[in-house]
The first five atom37 places (N, CA, C, CB, O) and aatype in JSON, in Angstrom:
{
  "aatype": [20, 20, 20, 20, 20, 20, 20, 20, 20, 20, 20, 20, 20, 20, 20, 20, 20, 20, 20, 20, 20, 20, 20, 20, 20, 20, 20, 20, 20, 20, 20, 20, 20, 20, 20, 20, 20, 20, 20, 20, 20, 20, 20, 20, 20, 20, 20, 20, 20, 20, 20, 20, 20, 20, 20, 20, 20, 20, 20, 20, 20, 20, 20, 20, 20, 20, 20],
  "atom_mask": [
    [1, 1, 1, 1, 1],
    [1, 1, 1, 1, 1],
    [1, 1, 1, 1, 1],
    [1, 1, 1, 1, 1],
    [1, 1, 1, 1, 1],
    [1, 1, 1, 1, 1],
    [1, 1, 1, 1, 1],
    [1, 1, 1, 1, 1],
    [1, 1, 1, 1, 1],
    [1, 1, 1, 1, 1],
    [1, 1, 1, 1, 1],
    [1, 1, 1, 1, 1],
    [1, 1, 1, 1, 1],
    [1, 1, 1, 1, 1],
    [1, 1, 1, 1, 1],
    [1, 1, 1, 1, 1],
    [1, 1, 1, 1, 1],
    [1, 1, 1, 1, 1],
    [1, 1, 1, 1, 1],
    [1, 1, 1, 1, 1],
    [1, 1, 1, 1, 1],
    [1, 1, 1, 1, 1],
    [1, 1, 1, 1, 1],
    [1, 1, 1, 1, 1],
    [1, 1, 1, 1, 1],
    [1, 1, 1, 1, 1],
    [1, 1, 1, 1, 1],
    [1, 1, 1, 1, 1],
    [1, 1, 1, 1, 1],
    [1, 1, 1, 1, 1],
    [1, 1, 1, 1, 1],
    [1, 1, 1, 1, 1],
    [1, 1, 1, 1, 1],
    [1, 1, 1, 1, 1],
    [1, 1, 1, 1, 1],
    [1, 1, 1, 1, 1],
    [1, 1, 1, 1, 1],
    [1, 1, 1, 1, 1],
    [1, 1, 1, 1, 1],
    [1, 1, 1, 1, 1],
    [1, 1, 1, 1, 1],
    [1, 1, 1, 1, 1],
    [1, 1, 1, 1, 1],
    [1, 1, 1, 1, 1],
    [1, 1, 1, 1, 1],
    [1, 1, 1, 1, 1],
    [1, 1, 1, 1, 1],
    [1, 1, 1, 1, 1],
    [1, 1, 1, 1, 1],
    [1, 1, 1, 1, 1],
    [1, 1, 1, 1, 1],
    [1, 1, 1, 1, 1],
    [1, 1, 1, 1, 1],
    [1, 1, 1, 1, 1],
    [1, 1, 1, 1, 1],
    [1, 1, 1, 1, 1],
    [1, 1, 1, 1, 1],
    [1, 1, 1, 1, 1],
    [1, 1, 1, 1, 1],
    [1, 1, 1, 1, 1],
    [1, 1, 1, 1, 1],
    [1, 1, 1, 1, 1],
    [1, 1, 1, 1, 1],
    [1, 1, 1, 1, 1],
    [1, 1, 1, 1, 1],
    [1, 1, 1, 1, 1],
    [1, 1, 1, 1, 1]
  ],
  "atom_positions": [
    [[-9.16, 26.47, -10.51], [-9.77, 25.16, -10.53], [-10.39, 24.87, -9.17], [-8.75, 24.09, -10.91], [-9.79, 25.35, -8.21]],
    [[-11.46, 24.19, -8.94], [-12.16, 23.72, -7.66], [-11.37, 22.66, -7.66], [-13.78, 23.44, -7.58], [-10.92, 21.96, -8.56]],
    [[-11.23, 22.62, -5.93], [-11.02, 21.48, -5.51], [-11.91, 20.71, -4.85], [-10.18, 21.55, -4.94], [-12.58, 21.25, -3.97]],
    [[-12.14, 19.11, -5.18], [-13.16, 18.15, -4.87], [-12.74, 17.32, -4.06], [-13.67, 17.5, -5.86], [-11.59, 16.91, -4.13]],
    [[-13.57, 16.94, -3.17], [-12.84, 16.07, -1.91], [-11.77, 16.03, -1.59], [-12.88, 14.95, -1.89], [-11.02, 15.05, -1.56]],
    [[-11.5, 17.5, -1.2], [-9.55, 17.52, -0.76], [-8.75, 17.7, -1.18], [-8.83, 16.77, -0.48], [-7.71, 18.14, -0.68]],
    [[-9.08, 17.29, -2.65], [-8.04, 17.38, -3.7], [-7.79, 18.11, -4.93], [-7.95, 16.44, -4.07], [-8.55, 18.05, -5.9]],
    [[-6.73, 18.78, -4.88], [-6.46, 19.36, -6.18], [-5.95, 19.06, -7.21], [-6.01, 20.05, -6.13], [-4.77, 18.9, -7.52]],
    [[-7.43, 18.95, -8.1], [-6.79, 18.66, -9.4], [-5.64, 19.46, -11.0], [-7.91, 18.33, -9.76], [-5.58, 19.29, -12.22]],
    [[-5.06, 20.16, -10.15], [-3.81, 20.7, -10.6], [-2.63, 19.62, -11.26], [-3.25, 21.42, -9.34], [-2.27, 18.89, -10.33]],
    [[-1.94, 19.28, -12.44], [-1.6, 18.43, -12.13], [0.11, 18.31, -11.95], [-2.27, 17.74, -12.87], [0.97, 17.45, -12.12]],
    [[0.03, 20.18, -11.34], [1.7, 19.75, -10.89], [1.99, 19.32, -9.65], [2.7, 20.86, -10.96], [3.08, 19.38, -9.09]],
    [[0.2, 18.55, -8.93], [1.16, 17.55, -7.7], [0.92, 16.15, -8.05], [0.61, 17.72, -5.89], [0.59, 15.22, -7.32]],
    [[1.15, 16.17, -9.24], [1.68, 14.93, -9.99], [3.05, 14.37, -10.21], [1.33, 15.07, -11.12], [3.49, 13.23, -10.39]],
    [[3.81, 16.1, -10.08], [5.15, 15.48, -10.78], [5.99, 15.0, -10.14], [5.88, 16.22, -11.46], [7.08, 15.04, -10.7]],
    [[5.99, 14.39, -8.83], [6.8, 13.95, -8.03], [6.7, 12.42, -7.82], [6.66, 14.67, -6.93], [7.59, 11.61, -7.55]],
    [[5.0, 12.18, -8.09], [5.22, 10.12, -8.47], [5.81, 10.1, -9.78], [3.46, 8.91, -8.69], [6.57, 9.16, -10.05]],
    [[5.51, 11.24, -10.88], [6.09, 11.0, -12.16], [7.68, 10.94, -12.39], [5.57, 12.01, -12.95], [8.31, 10.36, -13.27]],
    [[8.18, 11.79, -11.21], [9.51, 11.65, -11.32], [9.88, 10.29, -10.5], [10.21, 12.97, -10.8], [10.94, 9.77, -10.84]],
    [[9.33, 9.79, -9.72], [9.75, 8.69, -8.91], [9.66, 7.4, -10.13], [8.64, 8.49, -7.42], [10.45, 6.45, -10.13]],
    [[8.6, 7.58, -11.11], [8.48, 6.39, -11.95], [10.04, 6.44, -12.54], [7.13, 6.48, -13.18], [10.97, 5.67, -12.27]],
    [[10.03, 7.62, -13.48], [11.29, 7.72, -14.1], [12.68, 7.67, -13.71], [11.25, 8.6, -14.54], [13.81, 7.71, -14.17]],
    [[12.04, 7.56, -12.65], [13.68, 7.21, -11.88], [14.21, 5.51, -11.95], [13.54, 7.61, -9.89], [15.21, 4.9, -12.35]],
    [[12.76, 5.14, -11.25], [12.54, 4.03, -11.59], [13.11, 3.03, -12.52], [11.71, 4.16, -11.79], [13.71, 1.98, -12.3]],
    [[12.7, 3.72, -13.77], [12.45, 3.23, -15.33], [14.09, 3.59, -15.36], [11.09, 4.25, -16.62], [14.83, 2.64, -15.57]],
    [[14.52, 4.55, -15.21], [16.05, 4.38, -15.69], [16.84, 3.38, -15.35], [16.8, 5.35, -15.32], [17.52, 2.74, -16.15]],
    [[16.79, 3.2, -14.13], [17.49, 2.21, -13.12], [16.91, 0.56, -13.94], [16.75, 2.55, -11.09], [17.91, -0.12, -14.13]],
    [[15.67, -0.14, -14.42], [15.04, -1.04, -15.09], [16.08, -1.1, -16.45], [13.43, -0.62, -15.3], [16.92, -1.94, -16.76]],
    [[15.56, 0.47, -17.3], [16.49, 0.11, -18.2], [18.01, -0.19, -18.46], [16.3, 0.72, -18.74], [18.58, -0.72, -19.41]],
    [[18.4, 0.27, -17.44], [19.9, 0.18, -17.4], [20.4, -1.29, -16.89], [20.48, 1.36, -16.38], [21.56, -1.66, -17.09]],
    [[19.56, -2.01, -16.29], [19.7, -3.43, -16.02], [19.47, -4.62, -16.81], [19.06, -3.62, -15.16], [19.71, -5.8, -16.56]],
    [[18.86, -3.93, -18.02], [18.14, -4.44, -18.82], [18.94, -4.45, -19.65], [17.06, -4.0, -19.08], [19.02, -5.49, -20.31]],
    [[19.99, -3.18, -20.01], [21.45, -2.78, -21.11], [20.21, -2.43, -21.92], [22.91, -4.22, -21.89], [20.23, -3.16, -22.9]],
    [[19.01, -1.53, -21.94], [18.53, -0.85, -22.97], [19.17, 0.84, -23.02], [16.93, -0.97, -22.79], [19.19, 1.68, -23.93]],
    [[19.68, 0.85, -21.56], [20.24, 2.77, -21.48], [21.77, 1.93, -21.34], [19.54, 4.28, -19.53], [21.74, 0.76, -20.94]],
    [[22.55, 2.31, -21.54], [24.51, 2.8, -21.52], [24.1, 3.11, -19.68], [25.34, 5.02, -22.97], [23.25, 3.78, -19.09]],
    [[25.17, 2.25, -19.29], [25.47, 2.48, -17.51], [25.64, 4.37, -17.94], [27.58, 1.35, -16.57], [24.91, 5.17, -17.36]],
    [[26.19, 4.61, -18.5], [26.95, 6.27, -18.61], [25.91, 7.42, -18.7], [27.97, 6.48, -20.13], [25.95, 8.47, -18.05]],
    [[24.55, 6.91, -20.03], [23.15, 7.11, -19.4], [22.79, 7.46, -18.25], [22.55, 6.23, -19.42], [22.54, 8.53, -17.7]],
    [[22.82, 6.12, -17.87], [21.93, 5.98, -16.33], [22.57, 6.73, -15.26], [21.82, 4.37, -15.71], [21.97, 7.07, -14.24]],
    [[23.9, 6.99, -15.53], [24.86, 7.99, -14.57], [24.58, 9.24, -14.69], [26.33, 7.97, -14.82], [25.0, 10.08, -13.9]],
    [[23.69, 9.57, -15.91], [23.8, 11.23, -15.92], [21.97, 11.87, -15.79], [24.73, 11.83, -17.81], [21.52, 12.98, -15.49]],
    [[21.38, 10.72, -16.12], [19.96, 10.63, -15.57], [19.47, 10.81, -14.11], [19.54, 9.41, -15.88], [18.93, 11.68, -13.43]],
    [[19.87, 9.74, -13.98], [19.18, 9.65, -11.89], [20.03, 10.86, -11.39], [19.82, 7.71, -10.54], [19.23, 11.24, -10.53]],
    [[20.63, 11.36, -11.34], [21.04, 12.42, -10.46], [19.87, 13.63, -10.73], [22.7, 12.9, -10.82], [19.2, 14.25, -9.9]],
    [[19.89, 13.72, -12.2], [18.86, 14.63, -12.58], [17.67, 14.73, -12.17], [18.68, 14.58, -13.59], [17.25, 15.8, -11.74]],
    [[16.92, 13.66, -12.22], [15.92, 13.22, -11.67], [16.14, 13.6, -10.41], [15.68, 11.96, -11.87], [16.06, 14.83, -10.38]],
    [[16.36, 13.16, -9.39], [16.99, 13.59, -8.12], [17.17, 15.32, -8.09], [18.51, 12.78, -8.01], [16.3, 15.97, -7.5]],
    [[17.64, 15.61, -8.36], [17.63, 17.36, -8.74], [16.23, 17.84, -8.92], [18.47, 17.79, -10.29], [15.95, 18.87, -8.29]],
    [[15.24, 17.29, -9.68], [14.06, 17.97, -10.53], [12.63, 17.49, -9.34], [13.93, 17.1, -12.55], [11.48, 17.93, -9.3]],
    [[13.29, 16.48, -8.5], [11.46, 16.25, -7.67], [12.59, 17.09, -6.13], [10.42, 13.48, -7.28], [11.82, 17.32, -5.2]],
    [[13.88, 17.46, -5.81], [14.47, 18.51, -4.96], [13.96, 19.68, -5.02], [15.69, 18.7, -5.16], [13.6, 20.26, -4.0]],
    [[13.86, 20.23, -6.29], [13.46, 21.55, -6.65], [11.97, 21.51, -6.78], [14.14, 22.05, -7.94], [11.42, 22.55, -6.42]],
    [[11.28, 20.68, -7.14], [9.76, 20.78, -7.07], [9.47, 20.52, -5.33], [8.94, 19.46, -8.22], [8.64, 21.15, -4.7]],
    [[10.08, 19.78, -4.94], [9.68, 19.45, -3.04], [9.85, 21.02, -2.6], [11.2, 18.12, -1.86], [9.04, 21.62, -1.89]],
    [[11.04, 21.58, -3.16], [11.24, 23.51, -2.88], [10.29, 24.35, -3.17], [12.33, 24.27, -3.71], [9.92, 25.21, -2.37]],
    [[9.8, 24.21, -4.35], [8.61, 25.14, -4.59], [7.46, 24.53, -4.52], [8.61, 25.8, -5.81], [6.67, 25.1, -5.27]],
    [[6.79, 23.3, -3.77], [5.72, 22.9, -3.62], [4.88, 24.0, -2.9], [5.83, 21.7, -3.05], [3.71, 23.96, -3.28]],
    [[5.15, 25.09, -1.88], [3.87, 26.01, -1.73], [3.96, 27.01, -2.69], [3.7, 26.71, -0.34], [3.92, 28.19, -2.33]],
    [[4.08, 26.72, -3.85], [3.9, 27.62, -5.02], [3.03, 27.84, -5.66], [4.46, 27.48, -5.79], [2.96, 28.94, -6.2]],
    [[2.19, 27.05, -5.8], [0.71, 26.31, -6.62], [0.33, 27.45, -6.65], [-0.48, 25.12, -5.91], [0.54, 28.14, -5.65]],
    [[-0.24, 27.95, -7.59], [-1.45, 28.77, -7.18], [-2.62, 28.35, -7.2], [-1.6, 29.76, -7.78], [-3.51, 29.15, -6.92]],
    [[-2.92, 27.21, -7.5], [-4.49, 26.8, -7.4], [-4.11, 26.02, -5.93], [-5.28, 25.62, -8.95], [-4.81, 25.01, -5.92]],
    [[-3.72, 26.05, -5.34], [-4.04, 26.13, -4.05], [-3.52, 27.25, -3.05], [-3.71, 24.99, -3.62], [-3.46, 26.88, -1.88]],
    [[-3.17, 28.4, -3.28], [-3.27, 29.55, -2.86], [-4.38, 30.2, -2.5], [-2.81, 30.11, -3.51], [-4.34, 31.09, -1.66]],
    [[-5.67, 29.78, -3.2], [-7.02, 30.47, -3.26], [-7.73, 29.95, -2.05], [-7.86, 30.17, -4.64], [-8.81, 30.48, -1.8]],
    [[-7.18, 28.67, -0.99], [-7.76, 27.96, -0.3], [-7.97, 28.83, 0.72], [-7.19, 26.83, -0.08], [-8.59, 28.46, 1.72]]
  ]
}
């Protein structure tokens, strides 16, 4: 893929606001009593785990390898 003004439109450097929303959203719903506190206990850690391991392999990309 080309990148245009800087940016790569790849969109796995997306998934780290996407995980920040959902983190988000758990914590909302659980205040809300739409998720079980017990839910929300086994969620956010996960979350937490999944943008850890993407921050780890962020020079992985290969569409920005070609740079």
């Amino acid at each position: 893929m080309e990148k245009s003004e800087g940016k790569c439109p790849c969109p796995c450097h997306r998934m780290i606001g996407v995980l920040v929303v959902l983190f988000g959203l758990t914590f909302l719903l659980g205040a809300f009593q739409v998720l079980s506190s017990n839910t929300v206990a086994i969620v956010w850690p996960i979350l937490v785990i999944l943008a850890g391991l993407k921050t780890i392999f962020r020079g992985m990309c290969k569409c920005c390898d070609a740079a």
